[in-house]
C-alpha positions as CSV (number, residue, x, y, z in Angstrom):
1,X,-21.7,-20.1,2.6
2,X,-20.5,-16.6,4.2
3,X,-20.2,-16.9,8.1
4,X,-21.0,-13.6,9.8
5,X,-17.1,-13.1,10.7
6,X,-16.1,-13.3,7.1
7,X,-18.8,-11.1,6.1
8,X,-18.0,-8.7,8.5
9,X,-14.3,-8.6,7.5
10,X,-15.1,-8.4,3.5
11,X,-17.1,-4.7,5.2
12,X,-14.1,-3.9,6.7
13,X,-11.7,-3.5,4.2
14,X,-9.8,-6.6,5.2
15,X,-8.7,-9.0,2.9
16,X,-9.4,-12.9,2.9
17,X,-6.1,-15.3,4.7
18,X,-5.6,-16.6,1.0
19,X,-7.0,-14.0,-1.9
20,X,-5.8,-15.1,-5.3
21,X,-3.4,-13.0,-7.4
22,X,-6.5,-11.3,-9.7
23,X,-8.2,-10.1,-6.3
24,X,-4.9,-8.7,-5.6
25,X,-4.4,-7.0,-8.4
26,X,-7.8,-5.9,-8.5
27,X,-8.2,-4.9,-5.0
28,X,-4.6,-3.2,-5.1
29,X,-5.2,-0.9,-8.5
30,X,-6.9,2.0,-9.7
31,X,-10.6,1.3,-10.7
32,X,-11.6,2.8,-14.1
33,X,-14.5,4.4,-12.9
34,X,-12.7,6.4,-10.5
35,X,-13.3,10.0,-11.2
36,X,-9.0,10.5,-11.0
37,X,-8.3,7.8,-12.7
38,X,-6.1,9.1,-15.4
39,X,-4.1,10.5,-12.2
40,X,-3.8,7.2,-10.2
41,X,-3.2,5.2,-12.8
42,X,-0.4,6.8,-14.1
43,X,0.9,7.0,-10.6
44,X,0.3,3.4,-11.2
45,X,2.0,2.5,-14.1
46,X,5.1,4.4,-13.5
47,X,4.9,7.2,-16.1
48,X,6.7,9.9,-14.5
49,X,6.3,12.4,-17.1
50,X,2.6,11.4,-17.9
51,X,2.0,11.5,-14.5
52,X,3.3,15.1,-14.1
53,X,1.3,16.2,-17.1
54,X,-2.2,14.7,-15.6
55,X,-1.3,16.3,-12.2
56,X,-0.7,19.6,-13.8
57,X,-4.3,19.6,-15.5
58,X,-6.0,19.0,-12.1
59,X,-4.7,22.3,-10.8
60,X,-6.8,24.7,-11.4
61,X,-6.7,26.8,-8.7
62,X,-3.4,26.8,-8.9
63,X,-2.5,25.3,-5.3
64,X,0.3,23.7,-6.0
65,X,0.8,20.0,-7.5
66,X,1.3,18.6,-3.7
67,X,-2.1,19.6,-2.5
68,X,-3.3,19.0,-6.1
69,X,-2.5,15.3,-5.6
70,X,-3.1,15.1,-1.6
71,X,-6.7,16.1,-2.3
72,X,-7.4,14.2,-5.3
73,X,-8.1,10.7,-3.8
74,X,-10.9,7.6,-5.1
75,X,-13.6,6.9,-2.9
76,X,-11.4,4.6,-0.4
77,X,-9.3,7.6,0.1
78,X,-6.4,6.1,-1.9
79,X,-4.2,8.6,-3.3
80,X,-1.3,8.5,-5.6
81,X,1.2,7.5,-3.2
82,X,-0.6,4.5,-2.4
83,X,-0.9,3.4,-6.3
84,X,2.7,3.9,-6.8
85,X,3.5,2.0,-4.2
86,X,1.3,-1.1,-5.1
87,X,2.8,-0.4,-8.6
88,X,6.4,-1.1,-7.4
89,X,7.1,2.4,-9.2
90,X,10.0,3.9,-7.1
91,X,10.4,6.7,-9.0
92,X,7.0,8.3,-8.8
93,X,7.4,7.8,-4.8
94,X,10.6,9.3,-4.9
95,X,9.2,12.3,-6.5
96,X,5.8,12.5,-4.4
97,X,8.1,12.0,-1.2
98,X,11.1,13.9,-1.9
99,X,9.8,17.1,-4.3
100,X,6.6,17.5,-3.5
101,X,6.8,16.3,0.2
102,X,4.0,13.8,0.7
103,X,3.4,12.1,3.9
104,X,4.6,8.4,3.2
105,X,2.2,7.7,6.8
106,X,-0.8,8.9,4.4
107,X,-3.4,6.0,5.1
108,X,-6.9,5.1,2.8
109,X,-10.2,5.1,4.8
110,X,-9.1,1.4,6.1
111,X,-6.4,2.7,7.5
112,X,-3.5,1.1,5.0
113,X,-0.3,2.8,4.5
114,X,1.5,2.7,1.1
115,X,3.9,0.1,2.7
116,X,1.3,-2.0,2.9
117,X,0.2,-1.5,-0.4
118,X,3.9,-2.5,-1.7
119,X,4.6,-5.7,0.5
120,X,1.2,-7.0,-0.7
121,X,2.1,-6.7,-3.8
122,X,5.4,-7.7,-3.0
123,X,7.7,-4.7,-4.8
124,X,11.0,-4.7,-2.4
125,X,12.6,-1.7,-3.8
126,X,9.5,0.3,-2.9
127,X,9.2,-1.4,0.7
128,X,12.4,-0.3,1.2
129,X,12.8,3.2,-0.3
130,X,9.5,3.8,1.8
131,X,11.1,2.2,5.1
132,X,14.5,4.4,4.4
133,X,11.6,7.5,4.1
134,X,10.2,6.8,7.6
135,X,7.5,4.9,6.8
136,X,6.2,2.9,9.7
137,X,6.7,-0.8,9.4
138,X,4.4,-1.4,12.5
139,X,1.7,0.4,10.3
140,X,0.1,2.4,12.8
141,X,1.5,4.0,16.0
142,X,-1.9,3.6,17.8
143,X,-1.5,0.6,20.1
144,X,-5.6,0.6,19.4
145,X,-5.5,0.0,16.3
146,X,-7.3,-3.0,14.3
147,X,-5.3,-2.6,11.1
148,X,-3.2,-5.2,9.5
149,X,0.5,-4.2,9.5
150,X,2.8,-4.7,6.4
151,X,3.7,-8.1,7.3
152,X,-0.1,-9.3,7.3
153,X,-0.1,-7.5,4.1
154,X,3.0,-9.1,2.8
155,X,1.4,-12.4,3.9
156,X,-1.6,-12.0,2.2
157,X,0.7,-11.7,-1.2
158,X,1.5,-14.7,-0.8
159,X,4.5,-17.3,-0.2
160,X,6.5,-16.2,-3.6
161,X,7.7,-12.8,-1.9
162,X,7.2,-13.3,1.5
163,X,10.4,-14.2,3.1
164,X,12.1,-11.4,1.2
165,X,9.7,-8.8,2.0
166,X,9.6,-10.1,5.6
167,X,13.1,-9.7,5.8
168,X,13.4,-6.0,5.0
169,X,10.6,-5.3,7.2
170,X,11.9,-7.2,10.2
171,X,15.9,-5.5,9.8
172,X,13.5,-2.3,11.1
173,X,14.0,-1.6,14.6
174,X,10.5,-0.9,15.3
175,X,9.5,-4.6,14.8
176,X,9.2,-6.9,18.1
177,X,10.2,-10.6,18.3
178,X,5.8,-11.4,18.3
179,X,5.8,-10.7,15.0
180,X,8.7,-12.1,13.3
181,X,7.5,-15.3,14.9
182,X,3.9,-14.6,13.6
183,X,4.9,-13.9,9.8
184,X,6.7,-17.3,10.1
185,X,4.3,-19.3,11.4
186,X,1.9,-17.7,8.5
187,X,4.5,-18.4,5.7
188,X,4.5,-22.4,7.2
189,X,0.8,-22.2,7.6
190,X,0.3,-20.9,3.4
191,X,3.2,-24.0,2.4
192,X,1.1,-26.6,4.0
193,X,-1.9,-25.7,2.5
């Protein structure tokens, strides 16, 4: 049975201490019955060109394919950057951050960054292309705020990835001693269970 506490956590947008790999993956990827989902999933899956194509199609007003894809988000306000990241697809966040100049501090209605989105999933090369972009391994600036960072996110992966993905986050300057110490007494708490 459901305490109020958990309940109260699934409302929030905050995952379970030990979610198996399918809530991951389902939590963490487009859902068909998104109105975009052509868009986000091929952000996604990696397609490059495909995604291109799809992100041409939704501009019809012709503003542009960076306010085109800002402003088409699902209902958690997760946009394309996001999916790439959980993807692990490098190259799609290379060209949302570098051509069409998308914010890589973007963050869903929960308040999750697409760091987060890549250390859960565990896809290094994308935690660290978005670190070497700016992204903000604290995730959030606001000392108020109640969101998990990437290294909660990274935890709640799982034990296979996180002591690498721990390892690129913590090399960041912006990380204090506090947390370092908190990831590893996670990681021991997830082996001895």
């Amino acid at each position: 049975m459901e305490t109020n506490n958990q309940t109260a956590r699934k409302r929030s947008g905050h995952m379970d201490c030990s979610p198996d790999k399918d809530v991951i993956n389902l939590k963490y990827s487009p859902c068909p019955v998104s109105a975009f989902f052509d868009l986000l999933s091929a952000a996604y899956t990696g397609e490059l060109d495909r995604f291109k194509m799809v992100a041409s199609s939704y501009d019809k007003r012709g503003d542009g394919l960076a306010k085109t894809i800002q402003r088409h988000v699902d209902g958690d306000r997760r946009g394309c950057l996001a999916f790439a990241a959980a993807g692990g697809r490098v190259d799609v966040c290379r060209y949302l951050v570098e051509e069409l100049n998308l914010d890589v501090h973007v963050k869903d209605v929960n308040g999750v960054t697409p760091l987060c989105y890549a250390a859960v999933k565990g896809h290094l090369n994308t935690v660290e292309y978005l670190l070497e972009k700016g992204a903000n391994p604290d995730g959030s600036d606001d000392p108020n705020s109640r969101t998990n960072t990437p290294l909660h996110y990274a935890v709640l992966g799982g034990i296979s990835h996180i002591f690498n993905v721990r390892t690129k986050l913590v090399h960041s300057y912006k990380l204090t001693c506090f947390v370092y110490i908190y990831v590893y007494l996670c990681s021991c708490f997830i082996v001895s269970s």
